[in-house]
C-alpha positions as CSV (number, residue, x, y, z in Angstrom):
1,X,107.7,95.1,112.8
2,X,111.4,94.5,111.9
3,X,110.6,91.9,109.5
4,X,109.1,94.3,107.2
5,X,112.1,96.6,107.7
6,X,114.4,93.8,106.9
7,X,111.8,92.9,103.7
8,X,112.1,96.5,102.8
9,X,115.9,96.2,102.9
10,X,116.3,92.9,100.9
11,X,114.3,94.2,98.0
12,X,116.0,97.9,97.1
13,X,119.2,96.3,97.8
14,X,118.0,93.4,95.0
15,X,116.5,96.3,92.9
16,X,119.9,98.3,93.1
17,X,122.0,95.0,91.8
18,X,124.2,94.7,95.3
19,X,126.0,91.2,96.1
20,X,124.0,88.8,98.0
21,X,126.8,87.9,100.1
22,X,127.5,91.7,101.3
23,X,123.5,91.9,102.0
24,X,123.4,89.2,103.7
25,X,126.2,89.8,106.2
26,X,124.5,93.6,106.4
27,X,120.6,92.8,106.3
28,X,120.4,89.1,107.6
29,X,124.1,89.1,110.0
30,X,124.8,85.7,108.4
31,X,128.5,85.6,107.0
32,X,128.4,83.9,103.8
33,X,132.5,83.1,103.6
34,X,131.7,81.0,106.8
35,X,128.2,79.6,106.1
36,X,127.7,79.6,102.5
37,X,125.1,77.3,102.2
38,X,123.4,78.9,104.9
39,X,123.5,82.5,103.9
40,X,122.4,81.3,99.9
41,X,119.5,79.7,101.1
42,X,118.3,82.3,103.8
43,X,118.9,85.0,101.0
44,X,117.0,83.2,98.6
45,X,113.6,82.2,101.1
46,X,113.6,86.1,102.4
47,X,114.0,87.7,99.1
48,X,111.1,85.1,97.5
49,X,109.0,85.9,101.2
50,X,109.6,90.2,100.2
51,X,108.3,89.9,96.6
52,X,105.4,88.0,97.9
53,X,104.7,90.4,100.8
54,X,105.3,93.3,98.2
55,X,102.4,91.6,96.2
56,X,99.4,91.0,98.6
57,X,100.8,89.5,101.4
58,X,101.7,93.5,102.9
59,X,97.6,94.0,103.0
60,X,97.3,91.1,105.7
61,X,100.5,91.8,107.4
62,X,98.9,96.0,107.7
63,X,95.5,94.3,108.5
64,X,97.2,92.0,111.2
65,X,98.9,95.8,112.6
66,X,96.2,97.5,112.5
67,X,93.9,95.2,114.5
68,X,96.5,94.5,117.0
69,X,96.8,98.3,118.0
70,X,93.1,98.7,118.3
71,X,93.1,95.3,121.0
72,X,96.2,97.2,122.7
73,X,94.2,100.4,122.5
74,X,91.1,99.2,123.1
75,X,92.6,97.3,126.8
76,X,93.8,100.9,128.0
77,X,90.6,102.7,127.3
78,X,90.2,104.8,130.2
79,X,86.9,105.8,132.3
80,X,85.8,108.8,130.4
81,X,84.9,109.2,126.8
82,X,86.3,108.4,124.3
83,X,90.0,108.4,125.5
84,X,92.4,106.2,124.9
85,X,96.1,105.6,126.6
86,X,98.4,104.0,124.6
């Protein structure tokens, strides 16, 4: 789940105009006065992988949730009804 948190993050920071460098140190803990090829070039690949996940990629990712907590749920059922422990 974080990764969509930290998808979420990356794009109202872009959409608010903030510095890549400060995001990344706060959103991705990479410290781009150390590492600035690093930090660039993981900015740029999780930014480009939260526009495409804000697109169409979200409905698989919800899909892929979704059908994980229903083979989690469906593994506790317990003995009577319709019951489920999760």
């Amino acid at each position: 789940m974080w990764p969509l948190i930290t998808y979420l993050r990356l794009l109202d920071a872009n959409e608010e105009g903030a510095d890549w460098r400060e995001v990344e140190r706060i959103v991705l803990h990479i410290d781009a006065d150390r590492e600035p090829d690093r930090a660039r070039r993981a900015f740029n690949s999780h930014l480009a992988r939260a526009k495409r996940m804000s697109g169409v990629g979200y409905r698989r990712l919800l899909r892929r949730m979704i059908s994980g907590f229903h083979e989690r749920a469906s593994c506790h059922k317990t003995g009577g009804g319709d019951a489920y422990r999760i």
